[in-house]
C-alpha positions, 0 to 999 in steps of 0.5 A, a space after each residue: 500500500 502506497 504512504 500518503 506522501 507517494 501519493 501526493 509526489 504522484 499528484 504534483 508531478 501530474 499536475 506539473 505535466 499537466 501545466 505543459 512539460 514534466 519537471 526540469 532538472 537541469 539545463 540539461 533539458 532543452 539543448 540544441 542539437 549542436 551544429 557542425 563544429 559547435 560546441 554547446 556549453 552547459 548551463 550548470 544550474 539544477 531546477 532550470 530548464 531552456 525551452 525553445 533553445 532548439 528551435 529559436 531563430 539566430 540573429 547575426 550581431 556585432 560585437 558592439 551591438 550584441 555587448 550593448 543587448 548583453 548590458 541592457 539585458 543585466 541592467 533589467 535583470 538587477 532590477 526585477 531579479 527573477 520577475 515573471 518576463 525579466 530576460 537572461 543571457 546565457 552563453 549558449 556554445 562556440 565553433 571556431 568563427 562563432 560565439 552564440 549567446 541566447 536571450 530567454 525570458 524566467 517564468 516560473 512554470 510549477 511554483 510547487 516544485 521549483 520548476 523554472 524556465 528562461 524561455 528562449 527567444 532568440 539566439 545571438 551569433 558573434 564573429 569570434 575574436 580574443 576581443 569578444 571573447 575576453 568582453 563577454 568573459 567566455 574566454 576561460 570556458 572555451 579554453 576548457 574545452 579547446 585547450 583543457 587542464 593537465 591533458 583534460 579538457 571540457 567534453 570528455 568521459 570519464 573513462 578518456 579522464 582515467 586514461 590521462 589522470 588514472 582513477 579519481 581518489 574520492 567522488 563526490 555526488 551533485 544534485 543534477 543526475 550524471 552529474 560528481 565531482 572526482 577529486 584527485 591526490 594533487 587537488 584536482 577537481 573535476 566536475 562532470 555533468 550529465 557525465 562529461 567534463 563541464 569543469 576544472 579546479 588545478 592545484 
């Protein structure tokens, strides 16, 4: 016989599916299919999810352009932090002549479980530079995964981490399915999510 809190977990994750889509875990949910050559970078927050990433229309910009869009969108934001509509920006992935950011708008989707959206409105494509990428502050992401740390880099498995760095010493469960930490004897640390490298801490 079911308790009654089983019941009531049934109910609400009904209800939430009923309001439109089932529960978001994580950024996770909601991602694009990578273009050729880009690379799609994880959001890291658990309990939020990008509807319409995958079908939003990209809008090419300038850099000087795309930076005054990126400020006016943080000047609203620190004015009405998380209002239903406010917009975000996020760093959605890179290619080589690329930079792509995405603009949603928060709207709390299942207030009774903390299911959170930024609903994707557009995404902005910029002409990559070492200029754009040190004024958007993505610099140190994209060396992640093209240059990495000790031989790792953003993107890979764990079983391609243990044939450069061997077993990990301890491992540390995240919130987010898929998602740990390994920790090393030197103080590395590395966090994966949705089980591939999406972070690097070297001592």
């Amino acid at each position: 016989m079911k308790s009654p809190l089983i019941h009531l977990l049934v109910a609400l994750l009904l209800a939430a599916c009923a309001r439109g889509t089932a529960p978001a875990m994580s950024s996770g949910d909601n991602v694009s299919p990578p273009t050729p050559g880009m690379q799609i970078v994880p959001q890291l927050v658990v309990g939020l999810a990008f509807p319409g990433v995958d079908t939003a229309p990209h809008e090419e910009m300038s850099l000087a352009a795309a930076l005054d869009l990126k400020a006016e969108i943080e000047d609203e934001a620190r004015s009405h932090d998380r209002d239903e509509g406010t917009r975000g920006w996020f760093f959605h992935g890179f290619d080589d002549r690329t930079l792509s950011f995405f603009v949603g708008r928060f709207h709390v989707r299942c207030e009774i479980l903390g299911c959170q959206d930024y609903v994707v409105e557009r995404i902005v494509d910029v002409p990559r530079s070492a200029d754009a990428m040190r004024q958007f502050d993505v610099d140190r992401t994209v060396a992640l995964y093209e240059v990495g740390v000790s031989g790792v880099r953003g993107g890979m498995t764990p079983e391609e981490v243990k044939q450069v760095l061997g077993p990990p010493t301890s491992t540390m469960p995240e919130q987010y399915f898929g998602s740990f930490r390994w920790r090393y004897d030197d103080g590395t640390m590395i966090l994966f999510w949705s089980n591939v490298v999406a972070g690097i801490e070297a001592r």
